[in-house]
N, C-alpha and C positions, 0 to 999 in steps of 0.2 A: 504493500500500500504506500509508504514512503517512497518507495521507485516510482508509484504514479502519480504520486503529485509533485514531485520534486518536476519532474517531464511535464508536467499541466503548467505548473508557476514558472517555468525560468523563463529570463534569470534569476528573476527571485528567487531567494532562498528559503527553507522552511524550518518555522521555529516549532519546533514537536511541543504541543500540548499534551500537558503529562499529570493534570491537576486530577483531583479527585481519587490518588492513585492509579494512574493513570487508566481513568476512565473504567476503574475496576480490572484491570488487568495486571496492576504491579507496576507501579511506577517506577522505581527503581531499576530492576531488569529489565524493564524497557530503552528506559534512557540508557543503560550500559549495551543495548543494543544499537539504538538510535545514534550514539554517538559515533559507532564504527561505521556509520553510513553517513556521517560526517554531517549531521544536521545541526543547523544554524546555532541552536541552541535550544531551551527548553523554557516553556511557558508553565508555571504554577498558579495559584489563587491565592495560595495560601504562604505566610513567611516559613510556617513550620514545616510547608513541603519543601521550598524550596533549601533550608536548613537538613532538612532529609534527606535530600539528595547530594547535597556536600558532604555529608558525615557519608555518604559511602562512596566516596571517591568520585563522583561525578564533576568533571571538570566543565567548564566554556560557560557560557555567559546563561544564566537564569534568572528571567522577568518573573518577576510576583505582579502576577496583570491588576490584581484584584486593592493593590495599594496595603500600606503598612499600619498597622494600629495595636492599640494594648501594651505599647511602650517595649514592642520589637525591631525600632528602629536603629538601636548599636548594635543587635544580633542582625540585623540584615545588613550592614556594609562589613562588616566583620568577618561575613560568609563570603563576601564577595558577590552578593545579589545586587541586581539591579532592580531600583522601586521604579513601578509606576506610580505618577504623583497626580494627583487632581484639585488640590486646594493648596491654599498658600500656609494654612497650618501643618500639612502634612511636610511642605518644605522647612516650616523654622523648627519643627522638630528632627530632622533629617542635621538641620546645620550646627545643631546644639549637637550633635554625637559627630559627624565627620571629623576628619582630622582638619584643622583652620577651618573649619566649617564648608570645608570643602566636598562634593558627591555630583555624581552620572545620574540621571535620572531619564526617565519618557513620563512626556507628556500626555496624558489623556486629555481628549478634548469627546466631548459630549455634542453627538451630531445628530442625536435623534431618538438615543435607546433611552434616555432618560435615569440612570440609574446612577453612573459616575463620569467623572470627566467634566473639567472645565467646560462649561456651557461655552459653541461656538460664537453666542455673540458675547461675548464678555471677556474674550482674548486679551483684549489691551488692557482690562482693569485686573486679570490676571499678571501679564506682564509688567503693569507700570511696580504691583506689590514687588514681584519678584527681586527688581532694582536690590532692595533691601537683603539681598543675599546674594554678594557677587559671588561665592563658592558653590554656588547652583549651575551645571552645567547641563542642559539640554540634550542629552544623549541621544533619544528620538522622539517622535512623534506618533502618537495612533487615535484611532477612534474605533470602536466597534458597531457593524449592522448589524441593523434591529430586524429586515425582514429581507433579505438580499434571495431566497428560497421564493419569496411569497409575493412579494412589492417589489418590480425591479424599477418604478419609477421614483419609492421613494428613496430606494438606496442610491439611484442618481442623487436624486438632492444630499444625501448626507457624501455622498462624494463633492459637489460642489461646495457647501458648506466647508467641509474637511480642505478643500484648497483653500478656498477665500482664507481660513485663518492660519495656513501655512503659511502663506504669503506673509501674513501680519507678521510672523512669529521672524520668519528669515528679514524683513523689513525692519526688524529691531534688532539687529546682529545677531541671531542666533541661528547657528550653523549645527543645525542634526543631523548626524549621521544614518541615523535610520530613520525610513517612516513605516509604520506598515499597518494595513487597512483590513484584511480580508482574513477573515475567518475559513472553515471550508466551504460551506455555499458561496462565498464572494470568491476564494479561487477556482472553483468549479466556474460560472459562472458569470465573472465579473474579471475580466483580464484588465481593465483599467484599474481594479483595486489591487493589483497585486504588489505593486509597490517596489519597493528592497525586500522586505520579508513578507511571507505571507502563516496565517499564526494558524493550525490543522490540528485538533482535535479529533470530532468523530472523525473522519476519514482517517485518518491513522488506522484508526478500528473498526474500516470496512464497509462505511454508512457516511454515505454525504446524498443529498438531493442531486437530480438529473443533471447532466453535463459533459460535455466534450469529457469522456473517458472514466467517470463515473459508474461505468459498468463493470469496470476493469477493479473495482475495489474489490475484495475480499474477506468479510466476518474474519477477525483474527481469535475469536472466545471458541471454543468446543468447551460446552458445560456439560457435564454426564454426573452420573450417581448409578444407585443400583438401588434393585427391588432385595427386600429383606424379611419382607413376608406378605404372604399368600393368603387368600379364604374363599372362600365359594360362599355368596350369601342369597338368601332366597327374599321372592317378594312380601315387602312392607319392613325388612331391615332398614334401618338409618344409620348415615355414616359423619364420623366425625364432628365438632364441637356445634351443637346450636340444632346439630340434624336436619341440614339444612338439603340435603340429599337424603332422596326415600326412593327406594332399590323398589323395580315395578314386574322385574324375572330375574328369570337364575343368572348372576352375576359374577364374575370372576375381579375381587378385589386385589390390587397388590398395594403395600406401604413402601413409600423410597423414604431415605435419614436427611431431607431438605426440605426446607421452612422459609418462613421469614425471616428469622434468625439468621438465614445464609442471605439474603436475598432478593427469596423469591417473591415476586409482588403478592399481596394476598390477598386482591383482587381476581387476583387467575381462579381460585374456588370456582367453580361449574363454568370456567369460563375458558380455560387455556387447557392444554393437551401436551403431552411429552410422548417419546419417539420410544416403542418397543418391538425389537424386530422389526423396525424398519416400517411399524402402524401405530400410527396417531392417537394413543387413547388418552382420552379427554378426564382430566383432572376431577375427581367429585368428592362433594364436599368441603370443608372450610383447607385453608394452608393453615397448618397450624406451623409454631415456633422451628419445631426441629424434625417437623415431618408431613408429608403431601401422602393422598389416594389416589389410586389411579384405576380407571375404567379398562382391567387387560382383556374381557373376554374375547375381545376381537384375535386373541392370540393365545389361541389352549395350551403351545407348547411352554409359555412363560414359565422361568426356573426362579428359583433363589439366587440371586447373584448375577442376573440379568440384566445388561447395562440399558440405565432409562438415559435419555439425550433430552435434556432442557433445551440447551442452543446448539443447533450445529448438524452433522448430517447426519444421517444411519442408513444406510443401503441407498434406497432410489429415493428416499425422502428428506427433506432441510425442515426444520424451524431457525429461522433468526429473530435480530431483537428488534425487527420490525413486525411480524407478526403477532410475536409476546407481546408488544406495546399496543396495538389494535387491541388484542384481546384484554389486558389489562386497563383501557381506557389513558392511555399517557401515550410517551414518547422514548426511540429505541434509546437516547440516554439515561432515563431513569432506569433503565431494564441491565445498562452496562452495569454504571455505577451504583447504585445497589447489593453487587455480589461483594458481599462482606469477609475481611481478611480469613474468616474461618474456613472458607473453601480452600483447599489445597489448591497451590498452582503446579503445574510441570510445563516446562517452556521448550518448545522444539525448533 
């Protein structure tokens, strides 16, 4: 997946987003994969990922996109992180720990998502504060779209806006080395967004909306478990907490050891299905904490120890975490990041 967006953005380069552990797949051993393929560097949210990623050895340049708070500003230049900065308090707290009050920083500017980022009309009342900390040094520039998948007229304007105050910004001597715009729908997408860098998340992990070469991604999750027990129950049995399933024939139960607890949405209850032998049998009854039901009669030969496939393929059949997400009422992010450190991972 990094091979195809690297080939979609260039020149630009791509900053691997790795937030959220990276998207529920292990942030760590990703980035230590990511970096032998020479990516730009790494996107966090958070200071404490980004600090997790230093403590194991992860070198090159790491943006905390999501900006600095809770008085982790000497532990984030200390790491060697780059902040993202959107107010002028976040700078004099930055210049009170630098050395002479000196730090690198990107600029957010707010072009439309509403959430963070210097509002783009209020650049210059941004910059004139600024004055007051010559040791603030402008490293780049970015803003984030709000709907570049959905609205491509309005992701125009937040590109236009997004120039209009680059202009301001390099109009007041400050010279950034970086700018970069585009999320994965804006690199899919949007080649005017792509900038110096372009900052890829889901796509990393297989899932981005239509686009020149979008097809070419690949689900990088195989989630599997096993069934651990068996029963045959007859009609008017009730399964699981609330008895929210009432068995109407002869039924062949199986129990997989995944929950919510791992996970798994628990919304999926009478709603979502996992892969047995390669047939789709449909989840009944509640998800509980540390354990799911599953509708196998469609498969008399089911053993003990018979591998069930949450996400991923089994013979002639896939689930991914677009269809998990249909069926749980959300979106294939929540369905990544969700799967909680207690799943084992094995990385090939």
């Amino acid at each position: 997946n990094f091979g195809v967006i690297r080939g979609v953005a260039a020149p630009a380069r791509v900053l691997a987003v790795v937030k959220a552990d990276g998207y529920g797949h292990g942030a760590v051993p990703l980035a230590r994969r990511l970096a032998s393929e020479r990516a730009a560097g790494f996107g966090v949210a958070l200071a404490g990922e980004g600090i997790e990623l230093r403590e194991a050895g992860i070198g090159g340049e790491i943006v905390v996109l999501n900006g600095v708070y809770g008085g982790a500003h000497g532990a984030v230049l200390a790491a060697g992180l780059t902040p993202v900065v959107y107010d002028l308090g976040e700078v004099e707290a930055f210049a009170r720990v630098g050395a002479d009050g000196a730090f690198a920083m990107h600029l957010k500017l707010d072009t439309g998502m509403s959430r963070l980022g210097v509002p783009h009309h209020s650049v210059d009342d941004f910059l004139d504060g600024l004055e007051r900390y010559p040791g603030a040094q402008i490293e780049g520039v970015m803003t984030h779209l709000a709907a570049a998948d959905t609205d491509p007229e309005f992701t125009r304007e937040q590109l236009r806006r997004f120039d209009r105050s680059l202009e301001r910004i390099r109009g007041r001597g400050h010279r950034p080395q970086t700018v970069h715009i585009a999320n994965s729908a804006g690199a899919f997408l949007f080649p005017e967004a792509r900038r110096d860098l372009v900052r890829t998340g889901i796509a990393l992990y297989g899932y981005a909306p239509g686009g020149a070469l979008a097809d070419d991604l690949r689900p990088a999750m195989r989630w599997r478990t096993e069934i651990i027990a068996l029963r045959d129950l007859a009609a008017g049995a009730t399964v699981g907490y609330d008895r929210t399933f009432r068995v109407t024939g002869p039924l062949r139960l199986a129990t997989v050891p995944v929950g919510y607890g791992d996970g798994l949405i628990r919304r999926l209850g009478n709603r979502g299905s996992m892969l047995v032998a390669g047939v789709r049998c449909p989840i009944v009854g509640r998800v509980s904490m540390d354990l799911t039901t599953l509708d196998v009669t469609a498969v008399p030969g089911a053993q003990l120890g018979d591998e069930a496939v949450i996400l991923g393929a089994q013979g002639a059949e896939a689930i991914d975490a677009e269809e998990v997400a249909a069926a749980a009422d959300t979106i294939s992010y929540e369905v990544l990041t969700n799967v909680s450190r207690r799943v084992p991972r094995l990385y090939l």
